[in-house]
N, C-alpha and C positions, 0 to 999 in steps of 0.2 A: 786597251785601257789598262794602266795598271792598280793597285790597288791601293793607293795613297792616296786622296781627293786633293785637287790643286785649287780648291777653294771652299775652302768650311764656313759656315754659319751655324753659331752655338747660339739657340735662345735670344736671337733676335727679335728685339722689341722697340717701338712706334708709336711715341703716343701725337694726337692734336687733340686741340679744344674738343671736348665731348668725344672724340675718336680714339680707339685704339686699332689705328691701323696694322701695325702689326702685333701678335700675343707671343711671343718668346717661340718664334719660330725655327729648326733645324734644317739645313741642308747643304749639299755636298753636290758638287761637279767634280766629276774624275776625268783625267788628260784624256785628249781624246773623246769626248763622248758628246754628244747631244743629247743636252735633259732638258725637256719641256716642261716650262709653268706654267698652269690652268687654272682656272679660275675666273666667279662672276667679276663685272664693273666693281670695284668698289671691295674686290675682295685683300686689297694687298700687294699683289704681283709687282709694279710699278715701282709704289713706298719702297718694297724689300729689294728690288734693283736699284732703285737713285743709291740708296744705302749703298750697297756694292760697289756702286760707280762714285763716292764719294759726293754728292748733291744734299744727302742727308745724314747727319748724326745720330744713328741709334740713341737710344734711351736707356738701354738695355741688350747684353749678349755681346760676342767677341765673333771679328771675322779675323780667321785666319788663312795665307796663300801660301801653298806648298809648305803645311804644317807650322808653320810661323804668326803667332798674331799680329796683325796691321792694325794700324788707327789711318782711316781714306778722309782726309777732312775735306779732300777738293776732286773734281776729274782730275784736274791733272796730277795728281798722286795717286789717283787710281790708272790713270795711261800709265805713269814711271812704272806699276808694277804691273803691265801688260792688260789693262780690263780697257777692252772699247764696247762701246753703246748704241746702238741704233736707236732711238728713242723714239717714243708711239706719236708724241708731236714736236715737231721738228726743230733744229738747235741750229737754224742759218738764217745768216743775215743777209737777209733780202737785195739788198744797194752790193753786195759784191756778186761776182760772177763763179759761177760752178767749181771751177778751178781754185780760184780762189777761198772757198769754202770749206776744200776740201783737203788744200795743202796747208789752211790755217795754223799756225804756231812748229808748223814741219815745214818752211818755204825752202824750197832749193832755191841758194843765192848764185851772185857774182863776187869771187872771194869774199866770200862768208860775209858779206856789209849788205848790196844790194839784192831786190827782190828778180829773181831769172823769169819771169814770167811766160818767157816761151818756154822754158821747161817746163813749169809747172802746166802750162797746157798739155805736152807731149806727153808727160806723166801721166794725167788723166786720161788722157784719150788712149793710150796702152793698156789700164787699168781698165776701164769701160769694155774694151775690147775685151781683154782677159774674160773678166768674169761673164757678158756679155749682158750686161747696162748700160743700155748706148744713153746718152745725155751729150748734152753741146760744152763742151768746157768754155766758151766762150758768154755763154748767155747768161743776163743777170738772175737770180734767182727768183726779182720778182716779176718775171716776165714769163715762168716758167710754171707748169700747174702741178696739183698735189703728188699724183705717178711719180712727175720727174722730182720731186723734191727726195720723196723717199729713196729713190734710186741713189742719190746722192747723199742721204746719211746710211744709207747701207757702205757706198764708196768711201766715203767719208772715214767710219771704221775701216773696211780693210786698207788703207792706204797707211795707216800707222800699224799695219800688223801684228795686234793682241794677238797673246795666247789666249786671251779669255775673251771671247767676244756673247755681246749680250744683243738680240733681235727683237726689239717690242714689236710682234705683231708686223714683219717683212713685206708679207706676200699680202697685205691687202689693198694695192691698188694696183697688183699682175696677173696678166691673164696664166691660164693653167700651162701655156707654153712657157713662159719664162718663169712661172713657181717652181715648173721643173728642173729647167734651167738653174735657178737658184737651191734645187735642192741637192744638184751636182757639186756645186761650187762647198756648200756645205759640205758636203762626204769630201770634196779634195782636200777643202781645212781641215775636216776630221781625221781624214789620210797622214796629214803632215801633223799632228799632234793637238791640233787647236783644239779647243773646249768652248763648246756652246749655248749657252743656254736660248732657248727659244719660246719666247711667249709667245701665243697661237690661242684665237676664236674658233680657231679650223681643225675640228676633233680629229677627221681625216686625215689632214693634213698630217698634225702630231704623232696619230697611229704610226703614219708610213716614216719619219722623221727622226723622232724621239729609240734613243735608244733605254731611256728612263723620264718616268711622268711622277709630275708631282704638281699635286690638288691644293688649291688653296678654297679655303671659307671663311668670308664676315674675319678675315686677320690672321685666322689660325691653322696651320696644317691640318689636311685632313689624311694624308698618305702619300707614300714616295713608291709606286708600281713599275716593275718592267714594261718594256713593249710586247714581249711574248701576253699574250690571253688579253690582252686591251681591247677594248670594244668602246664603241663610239657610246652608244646606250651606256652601259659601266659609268664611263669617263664624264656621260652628263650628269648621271643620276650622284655623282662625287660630290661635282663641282653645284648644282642648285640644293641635292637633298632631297628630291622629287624627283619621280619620272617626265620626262621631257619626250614631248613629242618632236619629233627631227625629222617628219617631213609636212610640207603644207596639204589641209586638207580643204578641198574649193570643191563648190560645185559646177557645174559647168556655168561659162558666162552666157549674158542674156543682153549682149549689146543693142544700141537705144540712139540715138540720134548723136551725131558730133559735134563733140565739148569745146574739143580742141582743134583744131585744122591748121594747115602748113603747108603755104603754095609756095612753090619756089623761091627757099627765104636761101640769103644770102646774108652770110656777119663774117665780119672782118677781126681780125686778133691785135691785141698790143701794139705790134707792129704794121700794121696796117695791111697784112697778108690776109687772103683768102680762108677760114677755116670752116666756114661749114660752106657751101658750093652746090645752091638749086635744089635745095633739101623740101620734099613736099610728103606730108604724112595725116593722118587723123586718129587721132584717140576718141573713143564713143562714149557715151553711159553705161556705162556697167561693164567697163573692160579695163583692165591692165594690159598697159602696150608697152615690154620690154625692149630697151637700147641697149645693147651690148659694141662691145667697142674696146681696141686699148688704147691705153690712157692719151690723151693726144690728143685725139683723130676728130675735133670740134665738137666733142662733148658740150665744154665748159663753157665755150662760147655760144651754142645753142641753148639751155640750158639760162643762160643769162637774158637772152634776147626774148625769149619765151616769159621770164620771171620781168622784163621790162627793166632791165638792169644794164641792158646794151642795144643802141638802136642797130639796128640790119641795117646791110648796104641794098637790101636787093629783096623784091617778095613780100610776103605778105602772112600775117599770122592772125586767127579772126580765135574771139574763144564767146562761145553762145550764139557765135553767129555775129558777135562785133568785133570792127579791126579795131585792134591793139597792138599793130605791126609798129608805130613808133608813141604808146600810151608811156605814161611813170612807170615806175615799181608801184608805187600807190593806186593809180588806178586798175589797174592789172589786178593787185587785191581785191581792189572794192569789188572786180568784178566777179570774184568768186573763186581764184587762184591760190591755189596752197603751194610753198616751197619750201623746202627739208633739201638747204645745201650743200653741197660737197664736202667744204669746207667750213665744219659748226665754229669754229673760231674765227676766221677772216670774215663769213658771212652769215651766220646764223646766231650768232650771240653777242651782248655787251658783255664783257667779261668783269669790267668793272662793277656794271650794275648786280643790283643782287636778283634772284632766281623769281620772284613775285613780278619785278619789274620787267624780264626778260620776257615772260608767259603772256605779260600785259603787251608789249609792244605794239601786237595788231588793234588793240581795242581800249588801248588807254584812255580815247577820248569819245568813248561811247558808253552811254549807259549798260550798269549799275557803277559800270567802273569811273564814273566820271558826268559831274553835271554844271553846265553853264560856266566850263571852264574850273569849274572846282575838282581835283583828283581827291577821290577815298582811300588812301592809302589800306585799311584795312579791310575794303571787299575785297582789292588787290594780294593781302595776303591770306583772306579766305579761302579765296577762290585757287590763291596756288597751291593752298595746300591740298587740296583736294586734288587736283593734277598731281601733287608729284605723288601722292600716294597711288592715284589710280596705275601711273605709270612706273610704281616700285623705285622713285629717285633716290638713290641712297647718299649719304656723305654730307646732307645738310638740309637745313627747312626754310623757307620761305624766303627771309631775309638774309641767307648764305649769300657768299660772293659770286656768280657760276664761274670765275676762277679758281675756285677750292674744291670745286668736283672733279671726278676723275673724266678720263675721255670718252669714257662710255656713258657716265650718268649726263654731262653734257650734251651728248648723243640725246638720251631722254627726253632732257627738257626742249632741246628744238622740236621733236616728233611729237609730245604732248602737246605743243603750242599749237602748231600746224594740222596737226589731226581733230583740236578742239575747239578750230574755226571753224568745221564745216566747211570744208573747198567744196565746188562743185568740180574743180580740176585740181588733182594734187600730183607735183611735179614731186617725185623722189630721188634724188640724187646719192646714190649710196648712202641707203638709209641705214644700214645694221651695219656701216663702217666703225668696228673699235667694239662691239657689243661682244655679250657675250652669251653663251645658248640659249638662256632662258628668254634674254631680253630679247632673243633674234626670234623666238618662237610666238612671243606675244606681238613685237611689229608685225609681222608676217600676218600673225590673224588681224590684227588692226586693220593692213591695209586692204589684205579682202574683205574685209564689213564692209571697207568704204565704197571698194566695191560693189558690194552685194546692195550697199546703198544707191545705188543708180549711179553714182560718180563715174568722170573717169582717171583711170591713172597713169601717169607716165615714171612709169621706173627707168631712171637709170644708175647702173650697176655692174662695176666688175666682177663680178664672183656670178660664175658661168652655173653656178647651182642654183643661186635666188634667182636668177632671169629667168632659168628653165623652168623652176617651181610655181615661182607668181604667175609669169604671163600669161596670156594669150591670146598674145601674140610676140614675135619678136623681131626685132628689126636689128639689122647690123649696122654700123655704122663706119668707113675707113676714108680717108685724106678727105673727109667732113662731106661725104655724098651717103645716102644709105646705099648698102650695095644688094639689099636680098631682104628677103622676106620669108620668119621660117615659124613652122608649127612648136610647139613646145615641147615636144616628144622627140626632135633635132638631137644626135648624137653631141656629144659637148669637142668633140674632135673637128667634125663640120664646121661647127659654131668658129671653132677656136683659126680653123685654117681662112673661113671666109675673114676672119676679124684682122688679116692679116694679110687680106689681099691675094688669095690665090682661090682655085679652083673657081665655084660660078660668081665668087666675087669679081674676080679677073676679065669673066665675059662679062658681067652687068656694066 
């Protein structure tokens, strides 16, 4: 690295209505280097990168690249001076295919007029290959789940090969074998000159990563530290300002009769392929039953078919003892089913609606919130305010958009809603996706209360640490069969190889 920074920020500042997102904040990426930003939902990180990438107009303070001040008024004068973006929620359009997303406004033509379209496949599939995210260049994007999306705005950046590449948060829908993978590709970028910066929920993660860390709080810096002396502890107690507990404390479980059950269910995908295939399980009262799995492997499809959001081709799914193997999404609720999913934008939020109306959804039409057809608009905002305090929502009160919250307080408001029904079965679909340590400390206890309440739970979750911590129990998941059944004291190396179809996943 040499000792010039190839991207300065002087007292950058941020204002919205009643927000000051960012306060005349400082910082510096040197060639070469990966510098990690941390920080709560809602502290910044995000604002002070669109900034960077030209999405946002400062208020206040001067970005300068390679010692020169810029004005970014657009991405694409931030691409011209080499900045790409991986963004925490995703920047593709749906209706085009992978390929085409990802050669967007860089299309190899046929003398320079027409679109080459087999090149731009071959392209990608080179590229996939190289860094080793595999994706179908061929497949629409809305046919393809969250995993694969991110794969593809990781692609997406490196295929216009910035020196400054920006990672919101990478690695959270990959298992620890292709984090690692991805953290190779990192050190060859960093090899060949690139500059990184790297937002990360994953203190770990950034320790092993980061060759410089830097804290954000509520807008404002709080320090720029080496990786030499970093401590995961240190780095929490930065970023909340209290000490955090960072691992879960449970007692043992005391399971009770089964909530959930799953006899040989069979569901079909988009395409009308096989993805989950003779899947039979039970979740009990008073247990958490970890699905581990990568991203793919009929997750999303089970998942759906379970929430009454997809009918099965095949089998059977009872919850209390009654089938609801092809019930609504509505009566699946009524029946005592909580869902916190994958996807808090496509499927857990109105975005348009405002944050009162979203917490209402389950019970808009049942009293206090509602009588003979008449809606009380202001129990409705009572009562949200009390949720979003309970649940620490930052970036807006009641009547905010849940479009003007960041991705993590988003996160919030689905797990408030869903946690404040009372499931007697709650489905958690990466729940602390986009969260940050504190928020993942208080979900974490939430969902063992619910536990500890007699319920039962179904976690499913890529981050091989929450499965191990939560459960108890865990189940593997691969080409939509469970393959094994493990204690939670399971090496995360085992985990990680059956997840993948070898060793005793291979004989089951």
């Amino acid at each position: 690295m040499s000792d010039g920074p190839i991207l300065e920020l002087r007292s950058i500042t941020k204002r919205f209505p009643g927000v000051v997102a960012n306060d005349a904040i400082d910082f510096e990426l040197l060639p070469g280097e990966v510098h990690a930003l941390l920080g709560e939902n809602g502290a910044g990180k995000s604002t002070l990168m669109n900034i960077v990438y030209g999405l946002y107009r400062p208020d206040g303070g001067e970005i300068l690249i390679r010692g020169k001040p810029v004005t970014l008024g657009s991405a694409r004068e931030a691409i011209m001076h080499g900045i790409g973006m991986v963004h925490q929620h995703f920047m593709l359009i749906p209706v085009m295919t992978v390929a085409e997303n990802i050669v967007l406004a860089s299309e190899p033509t046929h003398a320079g007029v027409l679109l080459d379209y087999a090149a731009s496949v071959e392209r990608v599939r080179e590229l996939s290959e190289r860094f080793g995210l595999a994706v179908d260049p061929e497949a629409r994007v809305e046919n393809i789940g969250v995993g694969q999306e991110q794969r593809v705005e990781i692609l997406k950046a490196l295929y216009r090969g910035a020196e400054i590449l920006i990672l919101d948060e990478p690695t959270a829908v990959l298992t620890p074998q292709e984090a690692a993978e991805l953290f190779e590709i990192i050190r060859g970028l960093q090899a060949q000159g690139k500059s990184i910066i790297f937002i990360s929920h994953k203190l770990k993660e950034v320790v092993e990563i980061a060759d410089r860390i830097t804290v954000l709080r509520r807008g404002r810096k709080v320090d720029t530290i080496s990786r030499e002396g970093a401590t995961e502890t240190g780095l929490a107690r930065m970023m909340v300002g209290r000490e955090v507990l960072l691992r879960v404390e449970k007692k043992p479980a005391a399971p009770g009769q089964p909530m959930l059950e799953v006899h040989d269910l069979s569901v079909l995908d988009d395409r009308g392929l096989g993805a989950v295939r003779d899947v039979s399980f039970a979740v009990r009262a008073g247990e958490i039953v970890g699905l581990a799995g990568v991203d793919g492997n009929g997750q999303t499809e089970l998942i759906d078919a379970l929430a009454g959001l997809r009918r099965p081709s095949g089998g059977e799914i009872r919850v209390r003892g009654q089938d609801v193997t092809r019930a609504s999404a509505r009566r699946v609720l009524d029946l005592g089913v909580g869902h916190i999913p994958e996807d808090r934008q496509r499927r857990g939020l109105v975005l348009e609606f405002s944050l009162a109306e979203n917490l209402a959804l389950h019970d808009y039409d049942e009293e206090p919130n509602s009588r003979f057809g008449w809606l009380f608009p202001r129990r409705l905002i009572s009562r949200a305010r009390k949720l979003l305090r309970e649940f620490d929502v930052r970036g807006g009160g009641p009547q905010t958009r849940a479009s003007a919250l960041s991705g993590g307080n988003q996160q919030k408001v689905v797990i408030a809603r869903e946690v404040a029904g009372d499931p007697d079965v709650l489905i958690a679909a990466q729940p602390t996706r986009g969260l940050d340590v504190g928020a993942i400390e208080y979900v974490h206890r939430r969902l063992v209360e619910v536990r500890d309440e007699g319920k039962a739970v179904l976690l499913v979750s890529l981050e091989l640490d929450e499965i191990r911590a939560l459960s108890d129990r865990i189940l593997v998941i691969y080409e939509g069969r469970i393959v094994g059944e493990y204690d939670p004291k399971v090496a995360e190396e085992d985990l990680g190889i059956a997840m993948t179809g070898g060793g005793s996943a291979a004989a089951a």
